[in-house]
VEXDREN-2710 file (C-alpha; in Angstrom, 1 decimal):
% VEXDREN-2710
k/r/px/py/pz
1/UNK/27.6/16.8/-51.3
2/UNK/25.1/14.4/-52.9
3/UNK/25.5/12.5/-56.1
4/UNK/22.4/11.9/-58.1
5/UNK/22.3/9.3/-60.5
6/UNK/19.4/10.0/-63.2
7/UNK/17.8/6.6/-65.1
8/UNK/16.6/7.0/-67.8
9/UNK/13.6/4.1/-68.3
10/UNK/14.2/1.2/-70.1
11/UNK/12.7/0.5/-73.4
12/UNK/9.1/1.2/-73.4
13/UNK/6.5/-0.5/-74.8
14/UNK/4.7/0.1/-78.4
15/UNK/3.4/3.5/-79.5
16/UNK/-0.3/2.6/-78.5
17/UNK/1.2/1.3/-75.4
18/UNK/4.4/3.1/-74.4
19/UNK/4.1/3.7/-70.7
20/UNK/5.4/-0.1/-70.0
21/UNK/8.5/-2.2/-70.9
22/UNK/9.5/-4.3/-73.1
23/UNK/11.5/-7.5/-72.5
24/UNK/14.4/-6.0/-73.7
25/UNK/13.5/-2.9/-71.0
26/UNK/13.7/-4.5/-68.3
27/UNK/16.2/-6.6/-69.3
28/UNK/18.6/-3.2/-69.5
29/UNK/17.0/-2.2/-65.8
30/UNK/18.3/-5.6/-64.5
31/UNK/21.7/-5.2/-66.0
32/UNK/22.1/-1.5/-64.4
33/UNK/21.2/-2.6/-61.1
34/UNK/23.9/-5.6/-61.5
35/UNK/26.3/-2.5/-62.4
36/UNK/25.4/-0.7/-59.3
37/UNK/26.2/-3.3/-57.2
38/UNK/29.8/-5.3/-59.2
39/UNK/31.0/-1.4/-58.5
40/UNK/29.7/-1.3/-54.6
41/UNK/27.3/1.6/-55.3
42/UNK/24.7/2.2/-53.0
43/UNK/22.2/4.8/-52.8
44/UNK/20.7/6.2/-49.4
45/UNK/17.4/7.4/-51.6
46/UNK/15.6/6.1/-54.6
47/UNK/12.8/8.0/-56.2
48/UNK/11.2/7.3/-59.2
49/UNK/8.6/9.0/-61.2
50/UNK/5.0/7.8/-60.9
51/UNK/4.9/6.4/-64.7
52/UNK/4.4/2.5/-65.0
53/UNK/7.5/3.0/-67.1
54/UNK/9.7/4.6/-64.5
55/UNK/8.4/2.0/-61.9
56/UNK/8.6/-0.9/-63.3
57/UNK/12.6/0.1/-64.2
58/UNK/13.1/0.9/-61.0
59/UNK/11.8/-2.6/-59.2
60/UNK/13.7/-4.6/-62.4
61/UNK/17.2/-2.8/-61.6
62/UNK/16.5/-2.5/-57.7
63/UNK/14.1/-4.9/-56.6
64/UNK/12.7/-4.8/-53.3
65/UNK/13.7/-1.1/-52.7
66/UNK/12.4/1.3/-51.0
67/UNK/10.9/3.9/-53.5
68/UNK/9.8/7.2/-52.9
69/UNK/7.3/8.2/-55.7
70/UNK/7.2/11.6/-57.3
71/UNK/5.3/12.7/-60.1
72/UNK/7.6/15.8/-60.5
73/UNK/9.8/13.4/-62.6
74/UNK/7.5/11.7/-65.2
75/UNK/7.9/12.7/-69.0
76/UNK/5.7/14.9/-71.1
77/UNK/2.3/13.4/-72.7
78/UNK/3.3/12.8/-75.9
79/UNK/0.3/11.2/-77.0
80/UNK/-2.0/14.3/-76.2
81/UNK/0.6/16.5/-77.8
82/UNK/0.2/14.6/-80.7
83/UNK/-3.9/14.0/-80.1
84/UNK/-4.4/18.1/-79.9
85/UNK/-1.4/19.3/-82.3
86/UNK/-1.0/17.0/-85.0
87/UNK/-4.5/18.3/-86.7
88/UNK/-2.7/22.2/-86.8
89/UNK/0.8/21.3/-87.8
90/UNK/-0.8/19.0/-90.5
91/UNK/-3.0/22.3/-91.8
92/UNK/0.2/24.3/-92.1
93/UNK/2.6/21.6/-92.6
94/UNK/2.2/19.6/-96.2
95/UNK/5.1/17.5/-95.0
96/UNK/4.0/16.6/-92.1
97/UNK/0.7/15.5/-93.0
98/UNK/2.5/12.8/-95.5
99/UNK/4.7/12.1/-92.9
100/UNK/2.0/11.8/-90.3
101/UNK/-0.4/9.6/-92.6
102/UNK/2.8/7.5/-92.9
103/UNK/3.3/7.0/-89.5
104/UNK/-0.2/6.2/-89.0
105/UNK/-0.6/3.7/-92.2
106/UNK/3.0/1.8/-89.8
107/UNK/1.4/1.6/-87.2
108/UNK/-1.8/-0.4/-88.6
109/UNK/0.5/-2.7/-90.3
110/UNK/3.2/-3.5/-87.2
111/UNK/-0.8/-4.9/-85.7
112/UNK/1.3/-3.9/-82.2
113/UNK/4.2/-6.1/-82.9
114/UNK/7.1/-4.4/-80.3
115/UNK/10.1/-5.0/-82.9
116/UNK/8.4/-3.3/-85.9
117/UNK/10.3/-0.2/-87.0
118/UNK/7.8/2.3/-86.5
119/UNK/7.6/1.9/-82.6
120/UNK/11.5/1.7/-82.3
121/UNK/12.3/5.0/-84.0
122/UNK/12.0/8.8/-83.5
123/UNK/10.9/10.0/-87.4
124/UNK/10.8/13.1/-88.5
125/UNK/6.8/13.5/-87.9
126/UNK/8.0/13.1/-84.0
127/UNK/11.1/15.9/-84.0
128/UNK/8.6/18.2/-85.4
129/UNK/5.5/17.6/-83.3
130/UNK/8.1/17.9/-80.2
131/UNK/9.6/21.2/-81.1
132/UNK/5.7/22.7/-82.1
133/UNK/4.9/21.7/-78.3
134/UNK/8.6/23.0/-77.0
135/UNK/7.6/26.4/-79.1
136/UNK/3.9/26.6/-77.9
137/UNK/2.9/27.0/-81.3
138/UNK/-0.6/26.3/-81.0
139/UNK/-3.2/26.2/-78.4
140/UNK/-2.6/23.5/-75.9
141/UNK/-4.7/22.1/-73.0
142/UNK/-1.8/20.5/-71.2
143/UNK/1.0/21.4/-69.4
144/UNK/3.3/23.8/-71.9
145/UNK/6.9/23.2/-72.3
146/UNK/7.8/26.4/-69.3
147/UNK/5.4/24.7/-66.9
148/UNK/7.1/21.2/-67.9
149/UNK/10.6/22.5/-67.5
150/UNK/9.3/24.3/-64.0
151/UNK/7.8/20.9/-62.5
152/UNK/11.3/19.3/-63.1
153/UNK/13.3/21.9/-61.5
154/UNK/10.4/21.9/-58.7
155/UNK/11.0/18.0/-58.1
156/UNK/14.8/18.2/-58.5
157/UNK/14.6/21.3/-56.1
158/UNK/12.9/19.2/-53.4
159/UNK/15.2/16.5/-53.5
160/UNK/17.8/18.5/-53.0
161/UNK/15.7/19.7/-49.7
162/UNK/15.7/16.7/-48.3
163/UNK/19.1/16.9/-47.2
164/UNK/20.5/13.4/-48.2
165/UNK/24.7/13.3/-47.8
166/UNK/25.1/9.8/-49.8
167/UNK/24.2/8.6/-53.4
168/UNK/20.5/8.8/-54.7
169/UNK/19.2/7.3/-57.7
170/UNK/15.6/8.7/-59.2
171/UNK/14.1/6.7/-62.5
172/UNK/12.8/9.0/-64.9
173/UNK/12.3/9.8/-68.3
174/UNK/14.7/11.6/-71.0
175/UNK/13.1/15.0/-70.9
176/UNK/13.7/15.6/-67.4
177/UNK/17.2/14.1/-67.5
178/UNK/17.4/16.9/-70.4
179/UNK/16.0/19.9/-68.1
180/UNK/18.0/19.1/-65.3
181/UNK/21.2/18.7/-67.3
182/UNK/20.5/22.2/-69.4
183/UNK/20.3/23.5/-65.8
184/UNK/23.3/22.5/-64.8
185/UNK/24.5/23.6/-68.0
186/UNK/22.5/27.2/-67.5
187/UNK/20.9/26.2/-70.5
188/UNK/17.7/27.8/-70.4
189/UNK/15.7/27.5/-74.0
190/UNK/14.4/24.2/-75.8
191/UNK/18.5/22.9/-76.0
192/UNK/17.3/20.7/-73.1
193/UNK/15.3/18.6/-75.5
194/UNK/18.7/18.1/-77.8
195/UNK/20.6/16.7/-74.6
196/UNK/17.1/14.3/-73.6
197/UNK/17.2/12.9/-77.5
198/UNK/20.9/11.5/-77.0
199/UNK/20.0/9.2/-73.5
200/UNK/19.8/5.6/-74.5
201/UNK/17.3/3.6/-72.5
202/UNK/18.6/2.4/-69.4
203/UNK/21.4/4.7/-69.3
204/UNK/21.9/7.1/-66.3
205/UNK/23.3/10.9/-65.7
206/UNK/25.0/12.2/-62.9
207/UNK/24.9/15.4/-61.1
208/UNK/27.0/17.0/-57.7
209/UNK/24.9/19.0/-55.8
210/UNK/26.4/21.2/-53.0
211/UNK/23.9/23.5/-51.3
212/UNK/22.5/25.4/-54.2
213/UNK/25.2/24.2/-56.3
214/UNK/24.2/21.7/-59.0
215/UNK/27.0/20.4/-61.5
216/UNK/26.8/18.0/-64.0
217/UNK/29.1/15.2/-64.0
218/UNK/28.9/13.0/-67.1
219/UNK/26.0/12.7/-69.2
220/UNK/24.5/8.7/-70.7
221/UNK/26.9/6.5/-69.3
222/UNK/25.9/2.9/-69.9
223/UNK/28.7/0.4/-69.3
224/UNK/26.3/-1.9/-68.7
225/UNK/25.2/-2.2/-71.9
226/UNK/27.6/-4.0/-73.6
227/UNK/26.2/-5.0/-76.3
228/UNK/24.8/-3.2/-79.4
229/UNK/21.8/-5.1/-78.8
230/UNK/21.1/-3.2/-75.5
231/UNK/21.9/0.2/-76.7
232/UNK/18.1/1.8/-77.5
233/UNK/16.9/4.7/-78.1
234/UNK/13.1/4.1/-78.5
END
């Protein structure tokens, strides 16, 4: 039986330039790694996703490691779903729009400062966006929500593949944390995304995998953040 601990990334960087971390990021990685080892947890594989993100939380938590890279585990574009859907959902959505120019009129005004609210926060503009993409409401020239939720079983599926007996640890994104736990769950519509907007940054999930077996364990521990200051969600 393998355990497989799930990391969520730490805190990213600003909208414009999310796939990074902040300070306060990898200052959460560092503390989870420092958890790992005061509890004598090892792991006899590491993957992370391919994401800058996911990388860079992995080398702050586990520096030096050897990682393997798959891009099965990075997150959704968020960015192009907003760049190709927000112009639809806007038409048909008067709320939206307001909320939209709103978000827009933040961002000019935070001039890329990390700690301005409108970079730290999941609005209203973002749930909805999300569940248009989860709900393939419009035309969309990147990967839909079935062939999202398919990669992630596809990446989870070859780990399990590999055949490792011990602990392994793959650094990743909330979404596919969300997938993989629904699946465990034999959650199969969009209730993954409701489990993927609980993770804090930094935080990790478990599963128990036995053959084809996969069972969830616990679900956004984060004793290592022991401060309110560490516990993010954005």
């Amino acid at each position: 039986m393998s355990v497989v601990y799930l990391v969520r990334h730490g805190q990213g960087g600003t909208r414009e330039n999310y796939d990074s971390l902040s300070d306060l990021g990898r200052e959460q990685a560092r503390r989870l790694g420092e958890y790992f080892e005061s509890q004598k947890i090892g792991f006899d594989a590491i993957y992370s996703g391919a994401l800058q993100r996911q990388r860079a939380t992995a080398d702050a938590a586990l520096p030096g490691a050897d990682v393997i890279v798959d891009p099965g585990w990075n997150e959704f574009d968020l960015a192009q779903v907003y760049a190709e859907m927000a112009p639809h959902l806007a038409a048909e959505d008067d709320d939206f729009c307001r909320e939209y120019e709103q978000m827009q009129a933040a961002l000019a005004l935070s001039r890329g400062a990390h700690e301005a609210p409108v970079h730290r926060r999941w609005n209203d503009c973002d749930r909805k966006i999300v569940w248009a993409w989860v709900e393939s409401r419009f035309d969309y020239s990147g990967e839909s929500w079935p062939v999202f939720v398919a990669r992630v079983h596809a990446a989870l599926a070859r780990l399990n593949a590999a055949g490792h007996e011990g602990n392994v640890i793959v650094f990743t994104s909330a979404t596919p944390i969300g997938v993989c736990a629904a699946a465990a769950l034999d959650l199969q519509d969009g209730r993954a995304m409701s489990l993927a907007a609980v993770l804090l940054n930094g935080s990790f999930t478990t599963l128990r995998i036995r053959q084809t077996e996969i069972r969830l364990f616990s679900l956004n521990n984060a004793p290592h953040l022991d401060d309110e200051s560490l516990r993010t969600f954005r």
